[in-house]
KOLVEXMI-269793 format. One record per residue: residue in one letter; chain; x, y, z of N, C-alpha, C in turn. Coordinates in nm, 3 decimals, decimal comma. Layout:
! residues N
residu_chaine_n.X_n.Y_n.Z_ca.X_ca.Y_ca.Z_c.X_c.Y_c.Z
A_A_X_Y_Z_X_Y_Z_X_Y_Z
...
END
This chain:
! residues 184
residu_chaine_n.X_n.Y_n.Z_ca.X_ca.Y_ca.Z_c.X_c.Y_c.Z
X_A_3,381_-2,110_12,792_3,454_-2,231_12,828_3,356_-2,337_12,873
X_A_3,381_-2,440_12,840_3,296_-2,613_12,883_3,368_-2,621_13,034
X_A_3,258_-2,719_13,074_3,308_-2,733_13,227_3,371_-2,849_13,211
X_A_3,443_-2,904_13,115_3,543_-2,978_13,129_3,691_-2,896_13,094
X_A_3,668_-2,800_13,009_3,826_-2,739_13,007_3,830_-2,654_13,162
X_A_3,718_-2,584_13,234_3,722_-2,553_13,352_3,752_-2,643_13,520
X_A_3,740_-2,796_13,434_3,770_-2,866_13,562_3,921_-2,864_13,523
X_A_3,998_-2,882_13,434_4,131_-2,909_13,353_4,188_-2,808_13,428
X_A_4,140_-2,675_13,352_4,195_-2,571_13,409_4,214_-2,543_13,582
X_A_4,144_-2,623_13,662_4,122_-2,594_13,798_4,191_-2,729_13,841
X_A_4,248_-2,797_13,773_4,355_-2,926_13,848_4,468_-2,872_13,805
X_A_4,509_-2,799_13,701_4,589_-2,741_13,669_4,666_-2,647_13,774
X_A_4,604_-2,546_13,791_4,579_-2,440_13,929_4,639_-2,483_14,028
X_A_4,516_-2,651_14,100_4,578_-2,693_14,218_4,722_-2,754_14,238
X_A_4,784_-2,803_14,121_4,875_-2,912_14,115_5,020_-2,767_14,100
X_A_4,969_-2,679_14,027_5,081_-2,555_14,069_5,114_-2,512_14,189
X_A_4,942_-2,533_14,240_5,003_-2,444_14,376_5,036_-2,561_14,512
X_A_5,015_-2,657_14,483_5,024_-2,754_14,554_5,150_-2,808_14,560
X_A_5,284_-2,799_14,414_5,384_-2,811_14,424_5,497_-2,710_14,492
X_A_5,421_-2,593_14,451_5,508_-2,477_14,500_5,520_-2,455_14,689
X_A_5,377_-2,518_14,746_5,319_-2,521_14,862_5,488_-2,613_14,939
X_A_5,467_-2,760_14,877_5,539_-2,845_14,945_5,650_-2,807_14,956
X_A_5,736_-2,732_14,826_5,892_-2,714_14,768_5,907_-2,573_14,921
X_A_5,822_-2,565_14,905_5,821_-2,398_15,026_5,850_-2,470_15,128
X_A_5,834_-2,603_15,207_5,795_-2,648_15,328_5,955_-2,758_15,338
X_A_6,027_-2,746_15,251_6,160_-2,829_15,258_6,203_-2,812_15,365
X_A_6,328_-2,869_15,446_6,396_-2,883_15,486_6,517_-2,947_15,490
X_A_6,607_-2,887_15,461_6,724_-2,978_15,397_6,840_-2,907_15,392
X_A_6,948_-2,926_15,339_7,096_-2,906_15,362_7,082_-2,857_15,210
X_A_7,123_-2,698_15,264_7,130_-2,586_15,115_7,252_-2,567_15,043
X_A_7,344_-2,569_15,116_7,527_-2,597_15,071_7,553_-2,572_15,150
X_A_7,686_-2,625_15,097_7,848_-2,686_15,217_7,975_-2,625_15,185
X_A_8,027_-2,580_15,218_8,202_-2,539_15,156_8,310_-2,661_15,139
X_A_8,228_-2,757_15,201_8,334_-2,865_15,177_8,245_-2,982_15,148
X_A_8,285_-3,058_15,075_8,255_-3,165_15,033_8,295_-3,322_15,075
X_A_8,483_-3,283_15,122_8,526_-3,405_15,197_8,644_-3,347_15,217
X_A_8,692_-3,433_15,307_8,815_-3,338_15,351_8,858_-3,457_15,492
X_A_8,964_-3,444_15,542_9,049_-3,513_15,675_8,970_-3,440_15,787
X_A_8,969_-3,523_15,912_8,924_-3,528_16,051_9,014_-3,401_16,098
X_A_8,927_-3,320_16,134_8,978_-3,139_16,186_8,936_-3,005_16,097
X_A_8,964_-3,064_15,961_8,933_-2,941_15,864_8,821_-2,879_15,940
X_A_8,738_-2,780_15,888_8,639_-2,701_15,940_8,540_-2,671_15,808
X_A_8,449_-2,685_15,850_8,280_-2,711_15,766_8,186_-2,621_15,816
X_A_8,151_-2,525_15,641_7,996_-2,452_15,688_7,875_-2,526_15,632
X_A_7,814_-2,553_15,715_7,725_-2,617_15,667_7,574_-2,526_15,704
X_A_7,500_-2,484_15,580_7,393_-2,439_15,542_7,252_-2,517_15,554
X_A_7,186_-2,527_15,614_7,022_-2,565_15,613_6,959_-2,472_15,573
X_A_6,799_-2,502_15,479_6,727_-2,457_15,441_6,609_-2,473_15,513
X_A_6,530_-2,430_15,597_6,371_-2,453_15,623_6,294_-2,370_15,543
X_A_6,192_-2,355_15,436_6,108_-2,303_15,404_5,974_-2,311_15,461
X_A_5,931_-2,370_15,534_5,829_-2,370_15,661_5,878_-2,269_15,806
X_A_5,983_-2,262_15,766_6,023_-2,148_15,912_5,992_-2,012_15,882
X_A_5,908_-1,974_15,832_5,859_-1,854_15,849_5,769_-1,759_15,914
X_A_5,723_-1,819_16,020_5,631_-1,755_16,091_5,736_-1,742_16,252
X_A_5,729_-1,589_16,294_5,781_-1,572_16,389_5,805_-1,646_16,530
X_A_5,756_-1,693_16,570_5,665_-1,799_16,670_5,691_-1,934_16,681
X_A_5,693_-1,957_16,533_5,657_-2,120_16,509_5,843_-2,127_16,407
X_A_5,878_-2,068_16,456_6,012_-2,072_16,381_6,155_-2,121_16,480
X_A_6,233_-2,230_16,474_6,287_-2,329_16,609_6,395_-2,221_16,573
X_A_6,465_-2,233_16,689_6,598_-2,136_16,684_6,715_-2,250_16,624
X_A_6,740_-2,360_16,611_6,823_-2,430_16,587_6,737_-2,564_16,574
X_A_6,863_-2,616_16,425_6,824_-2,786_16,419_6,957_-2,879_16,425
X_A_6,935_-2,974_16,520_7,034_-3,062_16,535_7,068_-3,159_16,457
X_A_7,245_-3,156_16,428_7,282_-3,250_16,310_7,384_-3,320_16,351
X_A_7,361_-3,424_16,239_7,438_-3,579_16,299_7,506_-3,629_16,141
X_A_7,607_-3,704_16,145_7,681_-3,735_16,063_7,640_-3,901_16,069
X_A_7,574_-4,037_15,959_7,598_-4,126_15,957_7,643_-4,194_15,835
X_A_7,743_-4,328_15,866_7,766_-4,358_15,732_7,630_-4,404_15,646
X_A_7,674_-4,353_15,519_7,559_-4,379_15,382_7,494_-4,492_15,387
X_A_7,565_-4,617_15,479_7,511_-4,758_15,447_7,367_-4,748_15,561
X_A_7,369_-4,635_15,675_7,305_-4,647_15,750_7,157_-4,568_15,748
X_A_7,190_-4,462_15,661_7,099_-4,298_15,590_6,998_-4,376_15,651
X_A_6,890_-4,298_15,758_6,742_-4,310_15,772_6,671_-4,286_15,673
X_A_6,582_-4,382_15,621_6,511_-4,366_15,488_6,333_-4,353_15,497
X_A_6,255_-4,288_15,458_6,142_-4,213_15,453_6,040_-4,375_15,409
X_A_5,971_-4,392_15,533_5,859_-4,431_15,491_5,737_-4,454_15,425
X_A_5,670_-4,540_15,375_5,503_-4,515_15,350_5,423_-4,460_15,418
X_A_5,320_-4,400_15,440_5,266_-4,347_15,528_5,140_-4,300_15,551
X_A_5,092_-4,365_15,410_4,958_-4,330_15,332_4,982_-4,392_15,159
X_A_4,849_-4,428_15,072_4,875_-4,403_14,974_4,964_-4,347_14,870
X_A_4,990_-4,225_14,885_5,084_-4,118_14,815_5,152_-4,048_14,899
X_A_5,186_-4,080_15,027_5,250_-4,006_15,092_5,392_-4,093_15,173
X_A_5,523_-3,997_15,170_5,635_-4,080_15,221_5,647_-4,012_15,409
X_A_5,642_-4,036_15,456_5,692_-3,973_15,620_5,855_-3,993_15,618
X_A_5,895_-3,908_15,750_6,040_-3,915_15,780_6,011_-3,998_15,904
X_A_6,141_-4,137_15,926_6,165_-4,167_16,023_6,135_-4,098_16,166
X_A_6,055_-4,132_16,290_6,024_-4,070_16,386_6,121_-4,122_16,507
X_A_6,178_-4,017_16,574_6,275_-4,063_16,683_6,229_-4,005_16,816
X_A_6,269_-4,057_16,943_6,257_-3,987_17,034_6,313_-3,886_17,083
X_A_6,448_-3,913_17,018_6,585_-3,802_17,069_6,690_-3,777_16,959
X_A_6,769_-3,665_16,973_6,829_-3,629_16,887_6,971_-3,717_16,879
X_A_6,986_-3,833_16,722_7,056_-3,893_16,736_7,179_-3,877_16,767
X_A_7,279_-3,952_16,896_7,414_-3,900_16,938_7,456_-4,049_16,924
X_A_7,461_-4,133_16,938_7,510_-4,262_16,938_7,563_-4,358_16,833
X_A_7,631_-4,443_16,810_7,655_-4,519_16,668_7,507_-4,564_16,587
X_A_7,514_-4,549_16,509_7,623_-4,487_16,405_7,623_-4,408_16,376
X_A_7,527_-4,271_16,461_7,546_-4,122_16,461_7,639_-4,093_16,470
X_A_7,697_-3,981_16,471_7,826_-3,903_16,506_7,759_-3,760_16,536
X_A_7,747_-3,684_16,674_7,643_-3,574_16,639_7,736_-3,473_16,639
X_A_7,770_-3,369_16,535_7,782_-3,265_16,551_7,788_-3,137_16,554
X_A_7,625_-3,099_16,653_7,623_-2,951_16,674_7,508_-2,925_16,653
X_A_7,442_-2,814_16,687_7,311_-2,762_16,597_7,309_-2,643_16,525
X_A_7,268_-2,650_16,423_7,273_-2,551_16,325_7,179_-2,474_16,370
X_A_7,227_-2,311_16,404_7,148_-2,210_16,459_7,135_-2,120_16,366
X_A_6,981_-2,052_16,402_6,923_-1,999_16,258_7,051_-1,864_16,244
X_A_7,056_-1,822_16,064_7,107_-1,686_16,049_7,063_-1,591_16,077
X_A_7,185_-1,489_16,111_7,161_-1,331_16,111_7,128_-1,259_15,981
X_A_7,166_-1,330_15,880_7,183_-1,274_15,743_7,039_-1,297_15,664
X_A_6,970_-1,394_15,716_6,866_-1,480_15,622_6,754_-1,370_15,611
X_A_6,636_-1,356_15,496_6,521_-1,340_15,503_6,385_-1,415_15,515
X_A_6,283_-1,407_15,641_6,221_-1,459_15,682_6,112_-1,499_15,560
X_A_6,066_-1,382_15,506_5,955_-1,460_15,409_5,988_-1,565_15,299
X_A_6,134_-1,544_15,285_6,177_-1,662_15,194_6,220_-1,824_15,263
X_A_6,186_-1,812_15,330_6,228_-1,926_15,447_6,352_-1,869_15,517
X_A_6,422_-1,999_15,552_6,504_-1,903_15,696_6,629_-2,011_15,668
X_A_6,711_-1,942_15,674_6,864_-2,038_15,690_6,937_-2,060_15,811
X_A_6,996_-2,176_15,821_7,085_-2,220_15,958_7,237_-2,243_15,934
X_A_7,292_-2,226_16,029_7,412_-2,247_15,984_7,467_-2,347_16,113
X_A_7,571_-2,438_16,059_7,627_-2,466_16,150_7,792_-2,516_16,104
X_A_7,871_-2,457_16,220_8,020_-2,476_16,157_8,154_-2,568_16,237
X_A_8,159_-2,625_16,221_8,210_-2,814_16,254_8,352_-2,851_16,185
X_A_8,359_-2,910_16,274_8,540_-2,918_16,236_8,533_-3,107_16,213
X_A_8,549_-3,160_16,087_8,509_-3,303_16,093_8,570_-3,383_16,175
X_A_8,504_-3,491_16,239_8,524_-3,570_16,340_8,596_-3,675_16,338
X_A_8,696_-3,730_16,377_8,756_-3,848_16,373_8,715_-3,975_16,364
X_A_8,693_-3,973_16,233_8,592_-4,106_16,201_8,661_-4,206_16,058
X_A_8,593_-4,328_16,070_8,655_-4,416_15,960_8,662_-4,355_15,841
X_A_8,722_-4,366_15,747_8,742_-4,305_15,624_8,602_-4,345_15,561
X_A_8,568_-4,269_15,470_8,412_-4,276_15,383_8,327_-4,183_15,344
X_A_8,242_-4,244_15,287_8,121_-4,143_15,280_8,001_-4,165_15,391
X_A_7,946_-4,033_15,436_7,890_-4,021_15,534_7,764_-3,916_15,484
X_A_7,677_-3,935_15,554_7,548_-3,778_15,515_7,491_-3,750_15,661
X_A_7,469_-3,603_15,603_7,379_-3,557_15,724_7,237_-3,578_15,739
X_A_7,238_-3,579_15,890_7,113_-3,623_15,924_7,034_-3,494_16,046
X_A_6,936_-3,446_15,985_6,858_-3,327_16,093_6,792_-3,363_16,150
X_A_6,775_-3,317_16,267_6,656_-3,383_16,357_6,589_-3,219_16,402
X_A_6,456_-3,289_16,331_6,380_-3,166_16,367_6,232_-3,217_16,488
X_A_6,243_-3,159_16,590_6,126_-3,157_16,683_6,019_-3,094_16,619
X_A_6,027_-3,025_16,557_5,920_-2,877_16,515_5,868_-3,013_16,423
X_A_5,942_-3,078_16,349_5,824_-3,116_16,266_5,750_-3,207_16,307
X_A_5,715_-3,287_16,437_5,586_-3,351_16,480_5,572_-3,297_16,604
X_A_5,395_-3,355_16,612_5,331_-3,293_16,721_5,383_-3,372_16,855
X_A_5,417_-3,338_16,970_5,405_-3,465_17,066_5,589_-3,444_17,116
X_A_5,613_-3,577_17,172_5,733_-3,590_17,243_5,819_-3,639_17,088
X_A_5,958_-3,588_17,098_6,012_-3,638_17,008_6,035_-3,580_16,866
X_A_6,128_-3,641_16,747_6,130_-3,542_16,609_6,116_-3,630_16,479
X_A_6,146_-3,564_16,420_6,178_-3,666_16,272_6,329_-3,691_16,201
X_A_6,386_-3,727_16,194_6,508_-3,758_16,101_6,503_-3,710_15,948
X_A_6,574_-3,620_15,941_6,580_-3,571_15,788_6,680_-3,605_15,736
X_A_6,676_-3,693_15,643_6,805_-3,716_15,552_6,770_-3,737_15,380
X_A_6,853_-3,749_15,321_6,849_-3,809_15,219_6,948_-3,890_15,153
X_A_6,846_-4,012_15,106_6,896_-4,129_15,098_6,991_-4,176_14,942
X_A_6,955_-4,068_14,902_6,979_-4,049_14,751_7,184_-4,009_14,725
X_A_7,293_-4,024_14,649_7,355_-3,961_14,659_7,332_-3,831_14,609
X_A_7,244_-3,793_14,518_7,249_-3,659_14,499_7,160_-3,563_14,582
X_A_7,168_-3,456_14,606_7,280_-3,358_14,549_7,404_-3,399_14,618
X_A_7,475_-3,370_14,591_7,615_-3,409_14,691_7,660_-3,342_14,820
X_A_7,554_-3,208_14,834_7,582_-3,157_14,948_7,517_-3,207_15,076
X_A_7,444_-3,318_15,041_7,395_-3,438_15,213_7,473_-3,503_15,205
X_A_7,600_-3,489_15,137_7,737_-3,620_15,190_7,842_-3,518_15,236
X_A_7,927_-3,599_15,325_8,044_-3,590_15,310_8,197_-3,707_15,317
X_A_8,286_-3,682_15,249_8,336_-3,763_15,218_8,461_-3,722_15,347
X_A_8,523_-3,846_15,404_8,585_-3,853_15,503_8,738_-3,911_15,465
X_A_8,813_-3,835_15,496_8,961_-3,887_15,457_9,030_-4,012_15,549
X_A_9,097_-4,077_15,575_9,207_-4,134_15,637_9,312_-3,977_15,696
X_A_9,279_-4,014_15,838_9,420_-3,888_15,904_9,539_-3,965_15,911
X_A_9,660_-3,927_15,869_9,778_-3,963_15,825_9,852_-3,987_15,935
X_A_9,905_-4,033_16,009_9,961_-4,080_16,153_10,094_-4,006_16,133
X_A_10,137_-4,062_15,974_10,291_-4,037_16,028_10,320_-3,991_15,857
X_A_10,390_-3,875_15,839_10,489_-3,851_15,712_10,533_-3,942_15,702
X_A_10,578_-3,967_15,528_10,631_-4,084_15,466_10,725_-4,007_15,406
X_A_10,854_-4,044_15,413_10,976_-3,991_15,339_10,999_-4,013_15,217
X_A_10,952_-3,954_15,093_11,046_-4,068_15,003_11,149_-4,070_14,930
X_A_11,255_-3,944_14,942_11,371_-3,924_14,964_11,411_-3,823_15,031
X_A_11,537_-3,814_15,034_11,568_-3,708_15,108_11,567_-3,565_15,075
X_A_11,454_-3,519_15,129_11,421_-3,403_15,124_11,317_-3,378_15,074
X_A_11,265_-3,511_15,047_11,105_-3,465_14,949_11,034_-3,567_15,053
X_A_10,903_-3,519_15,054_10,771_-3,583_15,104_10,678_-3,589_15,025
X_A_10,619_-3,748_15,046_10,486_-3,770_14,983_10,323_-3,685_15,036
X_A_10,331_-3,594_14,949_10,183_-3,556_14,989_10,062_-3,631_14,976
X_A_9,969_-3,586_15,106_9,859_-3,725_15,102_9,756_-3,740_14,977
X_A_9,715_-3,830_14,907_9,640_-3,875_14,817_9,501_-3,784_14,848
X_A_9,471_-3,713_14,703_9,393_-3,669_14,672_9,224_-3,731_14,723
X_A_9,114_-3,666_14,805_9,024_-3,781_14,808_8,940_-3,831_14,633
END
């Protein structure tokens, strides 16, 4: 072999293992059982850390917040080729957060494959819409304070959720029949 198909071959190498490295180090919302639904229903909601694998360095829970889509914390520049997550001091609770709960790691999960969280939430009485989750992880910077994990993207669809109108009052519309509420 020429030491040019050997440099080829050796960017090749790095750029494999360098993708597989990062995709390992996600953090993010793995699935949902619900997608959208009225204020009360009840929600499992799944996180993924693939960086949580070391005994030690592995958080027992990550805290999550509901904001509308118009508001999604969106990932900075941060270098040349590199995007950062929004840096906060505290775990967002305030408008236009909605916080609720922290997703505490599973009993079920396996550690060398990363580690799963769960957290299970009954949706909150909020304006009708679309909304996404937002994680706040401490573990991921050094110092006082965390990062905001979201995504800003609509897809996949499991960082949204879609929020119904709660119905105040049955509507009659004859006697003996009721209008069931509109499909979201």
């Amino acid at each position: 072999m020429n030491p040019r198909s050997l440099s080829l071959a050796a960017l090749v190498i790095a750029l494999v293992l360098g993708a597989s490295s990062s995709a390992k180090a996600d953090l993010g919302v793995e699935k949902v059982n619900r997608l959208a639904g009225a204020p009360g229903q009840q929600v499992r909601l799944t996180i993924g850390c693939g960086a949580c694998t070391h005994p030690k360095r592995t958080p027992a829970s990550f805290p999550v917040s509901l904001v509308p889509v118009s508001h999604v914390p969106k990932p900075y520049r941060c270098g040349p080729r590199a995007l950062c997550s929004p840096q906060v001091k505290a775990v967002p609770r305030h408008a236009p957060f909605s916080y609720l709960g922290k997703a505490r790691l599973s009993e079920d999960d396996v550690p060398y494959a990363g580690r799963s969280y769960i957290l299970e939430f009954a949706i909150p009485e909020l304006a009708a819409g679309s909304y996404a989750y937002v994680i706040y992880c401490d573990s991921c910077l050094d110092g006082k304070g965390g990062t905001l994990i979201a995504n800003p993207n609509p897809r996949p669809r499991s960082w949204r959720l879609g929020i119904r109108a709660l119905a105040t009052a049955s509507v009659r519309q004859a006697p003996g029949r009721w209008l069931a509420p509109a499909p979201w």
